[in-house]
PDB file with one MODEL, atoms N, CA, C and O in Angstrom:
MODEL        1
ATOM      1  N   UNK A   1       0.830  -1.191   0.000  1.00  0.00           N
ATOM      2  CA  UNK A   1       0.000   0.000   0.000  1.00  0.00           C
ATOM      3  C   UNK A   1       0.874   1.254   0.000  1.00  0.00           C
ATOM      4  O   UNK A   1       0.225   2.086  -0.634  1.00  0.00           O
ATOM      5  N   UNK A   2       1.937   1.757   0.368  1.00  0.00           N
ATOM      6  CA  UNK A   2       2.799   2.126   1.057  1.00  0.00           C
ATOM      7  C   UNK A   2       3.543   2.940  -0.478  1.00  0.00           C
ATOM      8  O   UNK A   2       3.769   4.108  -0.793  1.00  0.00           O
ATOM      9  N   UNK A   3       3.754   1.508  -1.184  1.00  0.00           N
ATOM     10  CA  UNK A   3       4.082   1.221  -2.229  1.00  0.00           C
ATOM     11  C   UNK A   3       3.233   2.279  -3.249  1.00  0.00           C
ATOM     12  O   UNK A   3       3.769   3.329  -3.603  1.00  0.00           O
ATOM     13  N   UNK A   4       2.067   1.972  -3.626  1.00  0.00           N
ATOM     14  CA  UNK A   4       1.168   2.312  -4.100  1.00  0.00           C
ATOM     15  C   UNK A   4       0.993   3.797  -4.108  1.00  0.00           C
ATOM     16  O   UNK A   4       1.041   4.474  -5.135  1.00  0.00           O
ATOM     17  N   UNK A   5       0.747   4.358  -2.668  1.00  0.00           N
ATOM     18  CA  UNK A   5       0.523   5.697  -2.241  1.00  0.00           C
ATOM     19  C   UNK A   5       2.066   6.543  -2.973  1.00  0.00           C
ATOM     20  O   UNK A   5       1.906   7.638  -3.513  1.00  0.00           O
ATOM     21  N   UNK A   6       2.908   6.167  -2.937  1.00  0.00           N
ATOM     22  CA  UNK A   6       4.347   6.642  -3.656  1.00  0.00           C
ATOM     23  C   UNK A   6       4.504   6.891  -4.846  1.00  0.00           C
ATOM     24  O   UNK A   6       5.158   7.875  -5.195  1.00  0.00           O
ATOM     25  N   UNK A   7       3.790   5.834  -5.948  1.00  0.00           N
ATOM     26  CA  UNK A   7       3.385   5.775  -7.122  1.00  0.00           C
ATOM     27  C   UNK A   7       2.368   7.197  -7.411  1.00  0.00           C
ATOM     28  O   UNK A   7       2.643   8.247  -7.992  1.00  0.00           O
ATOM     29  N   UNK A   8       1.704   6.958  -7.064  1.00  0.00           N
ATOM     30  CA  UNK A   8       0.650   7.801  -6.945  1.00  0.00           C
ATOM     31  C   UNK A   8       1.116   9.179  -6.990  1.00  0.00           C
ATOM     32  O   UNK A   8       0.781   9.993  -7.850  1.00  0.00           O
ATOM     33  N   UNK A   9       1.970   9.414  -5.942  1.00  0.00           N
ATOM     34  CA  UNK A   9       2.545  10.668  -5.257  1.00  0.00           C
ATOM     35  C   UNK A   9       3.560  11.337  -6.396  1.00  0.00           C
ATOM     36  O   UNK A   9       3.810  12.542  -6.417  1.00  0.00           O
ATOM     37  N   UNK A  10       4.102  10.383  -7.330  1.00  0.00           N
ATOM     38  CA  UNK A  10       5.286  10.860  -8.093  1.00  0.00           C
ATOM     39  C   UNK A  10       4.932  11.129  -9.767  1.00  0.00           C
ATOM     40  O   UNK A  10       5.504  11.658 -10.720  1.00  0.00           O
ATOM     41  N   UNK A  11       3.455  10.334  -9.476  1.00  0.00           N
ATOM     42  CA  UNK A  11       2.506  10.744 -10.687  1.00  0.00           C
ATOM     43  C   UNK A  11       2.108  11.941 -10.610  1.00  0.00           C
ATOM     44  O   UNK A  11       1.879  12.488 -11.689  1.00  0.00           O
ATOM     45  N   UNK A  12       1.942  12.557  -9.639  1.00  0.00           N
ATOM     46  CA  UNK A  12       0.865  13.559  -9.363  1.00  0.00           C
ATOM     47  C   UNK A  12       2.285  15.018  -9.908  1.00  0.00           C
ATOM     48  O   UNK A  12       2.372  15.860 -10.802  1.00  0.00           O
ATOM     49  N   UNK A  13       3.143  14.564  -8.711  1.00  0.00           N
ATOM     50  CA  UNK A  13       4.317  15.377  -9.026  1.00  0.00           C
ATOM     51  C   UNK A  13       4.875  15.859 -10.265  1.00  0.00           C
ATOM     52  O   UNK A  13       5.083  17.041 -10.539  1.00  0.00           O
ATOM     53  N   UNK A  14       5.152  14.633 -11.157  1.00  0.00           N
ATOM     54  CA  UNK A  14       5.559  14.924 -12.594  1.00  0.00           C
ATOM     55  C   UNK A  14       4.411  15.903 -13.371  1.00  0.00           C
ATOM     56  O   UNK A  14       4.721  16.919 -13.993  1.00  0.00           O
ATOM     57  N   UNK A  15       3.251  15.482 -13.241  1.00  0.00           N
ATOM     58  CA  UNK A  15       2.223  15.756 -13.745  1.00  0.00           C
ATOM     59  C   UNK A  15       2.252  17.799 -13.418  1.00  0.00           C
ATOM     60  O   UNK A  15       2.018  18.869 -13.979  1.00  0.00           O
ATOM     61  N   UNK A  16       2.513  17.467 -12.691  1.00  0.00           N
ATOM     62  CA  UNK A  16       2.044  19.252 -12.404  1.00  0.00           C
ATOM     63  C   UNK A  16       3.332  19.711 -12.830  1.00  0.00           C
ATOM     64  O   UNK A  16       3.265  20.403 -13.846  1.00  0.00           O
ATOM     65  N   UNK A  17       4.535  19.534 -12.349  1.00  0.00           N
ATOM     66  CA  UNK A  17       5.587  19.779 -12.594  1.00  0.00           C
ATOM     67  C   UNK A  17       5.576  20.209 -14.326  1.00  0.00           C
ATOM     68  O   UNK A  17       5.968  21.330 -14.648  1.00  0.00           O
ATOM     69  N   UNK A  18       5.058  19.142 -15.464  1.00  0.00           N
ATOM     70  CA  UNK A  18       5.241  19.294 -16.704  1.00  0.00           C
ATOM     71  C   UNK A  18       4.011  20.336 -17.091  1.00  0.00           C
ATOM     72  O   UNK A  18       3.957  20.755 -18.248  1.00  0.00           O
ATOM     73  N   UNK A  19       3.054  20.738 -16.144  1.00  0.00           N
ATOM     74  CA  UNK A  19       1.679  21.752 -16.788  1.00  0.00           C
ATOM     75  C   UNK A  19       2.556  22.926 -16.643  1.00  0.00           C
ATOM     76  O   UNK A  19       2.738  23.478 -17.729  1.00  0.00           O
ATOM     77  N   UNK A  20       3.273  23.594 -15.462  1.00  0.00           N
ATOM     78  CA  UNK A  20       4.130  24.459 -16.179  1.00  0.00           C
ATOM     79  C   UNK A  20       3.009  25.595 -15.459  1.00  0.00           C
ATOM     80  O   UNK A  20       2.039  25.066 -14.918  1.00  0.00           O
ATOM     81  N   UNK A  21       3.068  26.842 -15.425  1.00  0.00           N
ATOM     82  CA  UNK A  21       2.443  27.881 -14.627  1.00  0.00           C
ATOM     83  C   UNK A  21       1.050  28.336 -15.597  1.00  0.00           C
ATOM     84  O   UNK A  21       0.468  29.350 -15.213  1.00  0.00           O
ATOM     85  N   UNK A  22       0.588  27.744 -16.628  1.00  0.00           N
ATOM     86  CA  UNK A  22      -0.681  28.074 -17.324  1.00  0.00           C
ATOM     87  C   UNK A  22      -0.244  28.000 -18.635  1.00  0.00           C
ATOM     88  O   UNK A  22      -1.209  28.362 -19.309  1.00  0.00           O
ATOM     89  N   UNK A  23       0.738  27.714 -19.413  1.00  0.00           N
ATOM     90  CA  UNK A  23       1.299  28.146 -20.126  1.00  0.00           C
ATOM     91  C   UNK A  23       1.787  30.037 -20.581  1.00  0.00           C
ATOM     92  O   UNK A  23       1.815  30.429 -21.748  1.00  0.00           O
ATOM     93  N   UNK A  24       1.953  30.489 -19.971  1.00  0.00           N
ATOM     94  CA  UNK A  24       1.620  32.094 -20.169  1.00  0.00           C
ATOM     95  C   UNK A  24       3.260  32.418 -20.307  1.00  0.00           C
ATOM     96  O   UNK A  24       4.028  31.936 -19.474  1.00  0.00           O
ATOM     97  N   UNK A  25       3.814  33.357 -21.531  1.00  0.00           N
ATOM     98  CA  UNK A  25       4.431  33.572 -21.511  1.00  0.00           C
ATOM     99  C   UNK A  25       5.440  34.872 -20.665  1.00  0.00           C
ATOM    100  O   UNK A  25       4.952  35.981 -20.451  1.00  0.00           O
ATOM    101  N   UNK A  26       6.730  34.551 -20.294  1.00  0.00           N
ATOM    102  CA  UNK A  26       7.469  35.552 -19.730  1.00  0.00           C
ATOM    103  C   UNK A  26       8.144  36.500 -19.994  1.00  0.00           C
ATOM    104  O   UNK A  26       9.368  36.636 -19.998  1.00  0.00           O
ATOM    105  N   UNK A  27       7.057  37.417 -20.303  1.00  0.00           N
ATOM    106  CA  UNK A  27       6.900  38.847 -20.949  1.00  0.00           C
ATOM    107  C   UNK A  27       7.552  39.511 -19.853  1.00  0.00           C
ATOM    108  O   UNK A  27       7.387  39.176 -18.680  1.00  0.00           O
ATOM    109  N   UNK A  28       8.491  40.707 -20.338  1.00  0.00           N
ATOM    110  CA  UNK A  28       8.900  42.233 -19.766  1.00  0.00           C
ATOM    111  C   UNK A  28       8.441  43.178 -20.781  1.00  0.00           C
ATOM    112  O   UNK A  28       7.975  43.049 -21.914  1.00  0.00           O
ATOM    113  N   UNK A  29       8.732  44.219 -19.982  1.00  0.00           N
ATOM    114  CA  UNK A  29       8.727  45.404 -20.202  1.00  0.00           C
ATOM    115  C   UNK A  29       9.982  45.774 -21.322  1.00  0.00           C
ATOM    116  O   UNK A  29       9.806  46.632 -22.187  1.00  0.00           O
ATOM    117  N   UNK A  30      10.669  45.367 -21.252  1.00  0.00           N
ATOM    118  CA  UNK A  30      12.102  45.269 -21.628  1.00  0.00           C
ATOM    119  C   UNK A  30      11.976  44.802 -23.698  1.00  0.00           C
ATOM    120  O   UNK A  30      12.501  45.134 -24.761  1.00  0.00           O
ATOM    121  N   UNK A  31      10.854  43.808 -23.134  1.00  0.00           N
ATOM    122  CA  UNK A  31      10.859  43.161 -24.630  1.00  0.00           C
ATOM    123  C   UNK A  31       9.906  43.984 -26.078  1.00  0.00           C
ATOM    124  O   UNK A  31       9.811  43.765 -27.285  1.00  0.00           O
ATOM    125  N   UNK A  32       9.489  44.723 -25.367  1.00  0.00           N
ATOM    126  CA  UNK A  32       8.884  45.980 -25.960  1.00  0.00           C
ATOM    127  C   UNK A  32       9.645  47.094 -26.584  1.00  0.00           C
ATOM    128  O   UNK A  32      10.740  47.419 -26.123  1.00  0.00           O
ATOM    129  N   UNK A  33       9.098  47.717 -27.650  1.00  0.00           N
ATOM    130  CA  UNK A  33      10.044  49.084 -27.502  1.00  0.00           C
ATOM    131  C   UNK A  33       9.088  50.237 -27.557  1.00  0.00           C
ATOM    132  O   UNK A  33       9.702  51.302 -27.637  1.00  0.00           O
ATOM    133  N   UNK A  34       7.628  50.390 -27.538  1.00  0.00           N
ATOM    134  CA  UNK A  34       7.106  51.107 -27.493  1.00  0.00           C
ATOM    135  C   UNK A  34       5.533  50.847 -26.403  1.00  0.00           C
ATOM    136  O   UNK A  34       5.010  49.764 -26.141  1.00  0.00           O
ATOM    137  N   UNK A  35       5.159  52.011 -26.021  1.00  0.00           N
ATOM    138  CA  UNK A  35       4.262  51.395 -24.790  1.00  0.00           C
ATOM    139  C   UNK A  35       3.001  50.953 -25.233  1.00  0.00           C
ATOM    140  O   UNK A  35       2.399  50.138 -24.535  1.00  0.00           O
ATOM    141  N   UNK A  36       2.513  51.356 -26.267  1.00  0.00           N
ATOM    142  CA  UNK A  36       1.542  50.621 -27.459  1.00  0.00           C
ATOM    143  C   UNK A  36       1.142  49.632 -27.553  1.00  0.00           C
ATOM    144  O   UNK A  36      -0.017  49.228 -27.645  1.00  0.00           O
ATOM    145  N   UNK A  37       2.684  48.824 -27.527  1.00  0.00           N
ATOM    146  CA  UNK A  37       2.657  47.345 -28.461  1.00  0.00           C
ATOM    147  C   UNK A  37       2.607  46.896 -26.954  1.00  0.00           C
ATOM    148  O   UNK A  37       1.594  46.203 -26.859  1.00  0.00           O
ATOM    149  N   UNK A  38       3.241  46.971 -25.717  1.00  0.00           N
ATOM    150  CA  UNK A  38       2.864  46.520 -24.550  1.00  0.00           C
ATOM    151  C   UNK A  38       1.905  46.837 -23.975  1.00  0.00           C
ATOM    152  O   UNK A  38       1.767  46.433 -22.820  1.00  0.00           O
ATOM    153  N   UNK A  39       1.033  47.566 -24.502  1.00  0.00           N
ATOM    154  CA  UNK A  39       0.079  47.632 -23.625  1.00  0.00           C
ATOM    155  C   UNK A  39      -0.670  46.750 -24.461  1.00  0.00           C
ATOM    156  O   UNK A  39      -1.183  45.890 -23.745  1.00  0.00           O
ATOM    157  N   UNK A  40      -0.993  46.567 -25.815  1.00  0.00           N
ATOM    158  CA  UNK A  40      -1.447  45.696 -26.546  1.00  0.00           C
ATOM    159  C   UNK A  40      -1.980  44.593 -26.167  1.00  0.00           C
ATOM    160  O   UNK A  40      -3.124  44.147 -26.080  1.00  0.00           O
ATOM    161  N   UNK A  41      -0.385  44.045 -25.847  1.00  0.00           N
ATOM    162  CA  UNK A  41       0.340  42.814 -25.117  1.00  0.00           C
ATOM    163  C   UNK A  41      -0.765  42.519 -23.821  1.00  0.00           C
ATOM    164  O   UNK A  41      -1.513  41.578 -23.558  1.00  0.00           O
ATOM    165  N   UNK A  42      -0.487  43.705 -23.224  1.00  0.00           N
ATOM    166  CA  UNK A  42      -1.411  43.466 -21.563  1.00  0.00           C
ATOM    167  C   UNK A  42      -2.789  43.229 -21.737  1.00  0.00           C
ATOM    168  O   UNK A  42      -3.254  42.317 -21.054  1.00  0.00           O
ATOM    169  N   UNK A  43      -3.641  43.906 -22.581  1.00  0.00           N
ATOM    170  CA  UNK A  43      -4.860  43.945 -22.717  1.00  0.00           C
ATOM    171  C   UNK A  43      -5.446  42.340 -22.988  1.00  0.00           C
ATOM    172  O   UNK A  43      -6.308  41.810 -22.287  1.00  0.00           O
ATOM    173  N   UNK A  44      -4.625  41.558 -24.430  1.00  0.00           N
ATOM    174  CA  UNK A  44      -4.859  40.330 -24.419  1.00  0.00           C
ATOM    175  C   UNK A  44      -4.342  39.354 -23.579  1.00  0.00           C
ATOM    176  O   UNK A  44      -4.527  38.177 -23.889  1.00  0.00           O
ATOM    177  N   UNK A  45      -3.580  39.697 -22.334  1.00  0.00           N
ATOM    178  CA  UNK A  45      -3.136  38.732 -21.422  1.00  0.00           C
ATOM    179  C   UNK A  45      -3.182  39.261 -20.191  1.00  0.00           C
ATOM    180  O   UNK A  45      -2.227  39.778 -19.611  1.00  0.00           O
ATOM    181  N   UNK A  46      -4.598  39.107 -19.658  1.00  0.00           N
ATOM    182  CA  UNK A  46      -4.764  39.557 -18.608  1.00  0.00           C
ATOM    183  C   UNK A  46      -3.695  38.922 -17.538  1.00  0.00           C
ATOM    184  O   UNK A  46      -2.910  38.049 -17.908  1.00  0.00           O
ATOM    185  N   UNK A  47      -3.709  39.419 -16.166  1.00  0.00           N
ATOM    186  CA  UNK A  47      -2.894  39.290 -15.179  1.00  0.00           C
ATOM    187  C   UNK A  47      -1.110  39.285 -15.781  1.00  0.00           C
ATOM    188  O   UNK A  47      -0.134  38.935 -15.117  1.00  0.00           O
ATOM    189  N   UNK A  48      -1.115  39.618 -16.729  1.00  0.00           N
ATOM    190  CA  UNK A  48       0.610  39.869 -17.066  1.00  0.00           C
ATOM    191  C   UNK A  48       1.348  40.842 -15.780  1.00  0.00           C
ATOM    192  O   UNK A  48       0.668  41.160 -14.805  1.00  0.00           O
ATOM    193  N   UNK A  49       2.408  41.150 -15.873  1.00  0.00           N
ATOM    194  CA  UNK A  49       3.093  41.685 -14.559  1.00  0.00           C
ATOM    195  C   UNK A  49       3.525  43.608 -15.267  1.00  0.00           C
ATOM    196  O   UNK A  49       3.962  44.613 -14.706  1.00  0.00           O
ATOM    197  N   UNK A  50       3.065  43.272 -16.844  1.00  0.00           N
ATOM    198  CA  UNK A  50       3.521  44.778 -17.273  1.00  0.00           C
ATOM    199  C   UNK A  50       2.944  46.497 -16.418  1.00  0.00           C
ATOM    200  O   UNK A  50       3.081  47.706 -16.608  1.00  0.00           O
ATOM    201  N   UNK A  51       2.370  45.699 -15.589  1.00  0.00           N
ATOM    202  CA  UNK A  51       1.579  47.056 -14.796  1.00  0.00           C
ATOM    203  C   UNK A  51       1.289  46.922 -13.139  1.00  0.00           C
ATOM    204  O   UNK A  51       0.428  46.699 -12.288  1.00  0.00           O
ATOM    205  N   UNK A  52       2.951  47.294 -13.419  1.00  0.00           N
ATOM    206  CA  UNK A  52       3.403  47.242 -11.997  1.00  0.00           C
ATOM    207  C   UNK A  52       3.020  47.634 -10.708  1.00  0.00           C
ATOM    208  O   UNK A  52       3.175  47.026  -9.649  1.00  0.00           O
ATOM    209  N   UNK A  53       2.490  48.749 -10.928  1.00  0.00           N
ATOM    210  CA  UNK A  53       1.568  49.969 -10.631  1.00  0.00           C
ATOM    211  C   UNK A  53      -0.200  49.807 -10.252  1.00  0.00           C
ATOM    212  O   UNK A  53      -0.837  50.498  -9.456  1.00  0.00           O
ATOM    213  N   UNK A  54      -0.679  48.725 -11.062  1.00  0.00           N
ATOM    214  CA  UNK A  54      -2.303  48.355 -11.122  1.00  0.00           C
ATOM    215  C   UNK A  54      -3.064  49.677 -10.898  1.00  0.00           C
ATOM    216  O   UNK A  54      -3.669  50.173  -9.948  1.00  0.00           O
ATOM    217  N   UNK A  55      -2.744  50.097 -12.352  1.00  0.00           N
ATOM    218  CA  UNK A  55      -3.597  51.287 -12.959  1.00  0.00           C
ATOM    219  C   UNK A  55      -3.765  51.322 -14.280  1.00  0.00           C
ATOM    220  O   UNK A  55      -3.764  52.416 -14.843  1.00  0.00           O
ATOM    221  N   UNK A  56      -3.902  50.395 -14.847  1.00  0.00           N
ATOM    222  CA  UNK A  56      -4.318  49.636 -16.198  1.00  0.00           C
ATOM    223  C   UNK A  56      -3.427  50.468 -16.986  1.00  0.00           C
ATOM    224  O   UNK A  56      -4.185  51.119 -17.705  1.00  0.00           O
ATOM    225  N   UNK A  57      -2.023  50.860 -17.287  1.00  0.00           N
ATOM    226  CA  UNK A  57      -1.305  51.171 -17.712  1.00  0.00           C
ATOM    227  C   UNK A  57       0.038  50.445 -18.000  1.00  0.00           C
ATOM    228  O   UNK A  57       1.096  50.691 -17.419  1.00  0.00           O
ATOM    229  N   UNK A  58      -0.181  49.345 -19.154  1.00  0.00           N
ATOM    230  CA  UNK A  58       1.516  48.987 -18.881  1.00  0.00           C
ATOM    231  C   UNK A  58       2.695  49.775 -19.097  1.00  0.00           C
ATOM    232  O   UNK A  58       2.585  50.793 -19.781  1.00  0.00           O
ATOM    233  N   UNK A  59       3.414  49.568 -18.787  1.00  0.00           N
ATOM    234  CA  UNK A  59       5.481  49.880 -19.147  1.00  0.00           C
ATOM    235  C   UNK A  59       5.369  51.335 -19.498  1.00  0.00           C
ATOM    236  O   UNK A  59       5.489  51.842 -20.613  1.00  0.00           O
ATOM    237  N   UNK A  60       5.124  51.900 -18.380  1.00  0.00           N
ATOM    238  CA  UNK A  60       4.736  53.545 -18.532  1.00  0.00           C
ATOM    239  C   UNK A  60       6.039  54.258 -19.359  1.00  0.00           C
ATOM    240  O   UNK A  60       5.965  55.078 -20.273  1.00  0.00           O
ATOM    241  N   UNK A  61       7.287  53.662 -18.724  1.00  0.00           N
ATOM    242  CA  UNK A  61       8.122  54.254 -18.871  1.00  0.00           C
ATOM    243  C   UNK A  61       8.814  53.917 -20.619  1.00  0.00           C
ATOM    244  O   UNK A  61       9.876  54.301 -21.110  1.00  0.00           O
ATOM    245  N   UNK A  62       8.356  53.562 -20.866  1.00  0.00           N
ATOM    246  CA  UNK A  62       8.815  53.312 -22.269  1.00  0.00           C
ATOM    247  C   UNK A  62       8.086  54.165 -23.529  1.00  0.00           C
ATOM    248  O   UNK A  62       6.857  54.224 -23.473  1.00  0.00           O
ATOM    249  N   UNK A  63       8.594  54.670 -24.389  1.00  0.00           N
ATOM    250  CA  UNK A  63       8.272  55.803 -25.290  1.00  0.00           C
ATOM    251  C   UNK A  63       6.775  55.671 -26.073  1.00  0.00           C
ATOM    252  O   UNK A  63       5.961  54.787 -25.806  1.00  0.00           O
ATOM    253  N   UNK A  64       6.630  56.435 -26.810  1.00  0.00           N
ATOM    254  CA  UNK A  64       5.196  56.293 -27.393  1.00  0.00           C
ATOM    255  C   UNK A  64       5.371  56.797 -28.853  1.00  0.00           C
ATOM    256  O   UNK A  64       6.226  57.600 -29.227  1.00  0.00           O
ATOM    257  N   UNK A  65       4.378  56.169 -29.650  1.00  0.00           N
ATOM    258  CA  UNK A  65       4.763  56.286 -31.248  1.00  0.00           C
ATOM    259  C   UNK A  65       3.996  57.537 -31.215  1.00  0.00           C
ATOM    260  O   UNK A  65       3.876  58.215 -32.235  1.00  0.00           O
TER     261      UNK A  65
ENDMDL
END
């Protein structure tokens, strides 16, 4: 049983381990060059980290076309 419960346990492990955080990619601010295209970015991926601030504004600091 012991046995069993271990199996179990290392299934479960791998398993989550390979789902990975939602698939969502690891976007900066950085990877942008204009605040446009990141905010773009933010709008279709909610909870992204570009709006550091939570004032529906991403990567303030980056230029504007």
């Amino acid at each position: 049983m012991k046995f069993a419960k271990q199996v179990i346990f290392i299934f479960i492990a791998i398993t989550l381990t390979a789902c990975g955080g939602g698939g969502s990619d690891d976007v900066n601010c950085s990877d942008f060059a204009y605040q446009q295209d990141a905010q773009a970015w933010h709008k279709s991926n909610p909870g992204s980290d570009l709006d550091a601030d939570n004032d529906g504004i991403a990567c303030e600091h980056l230029p504007r076309r």
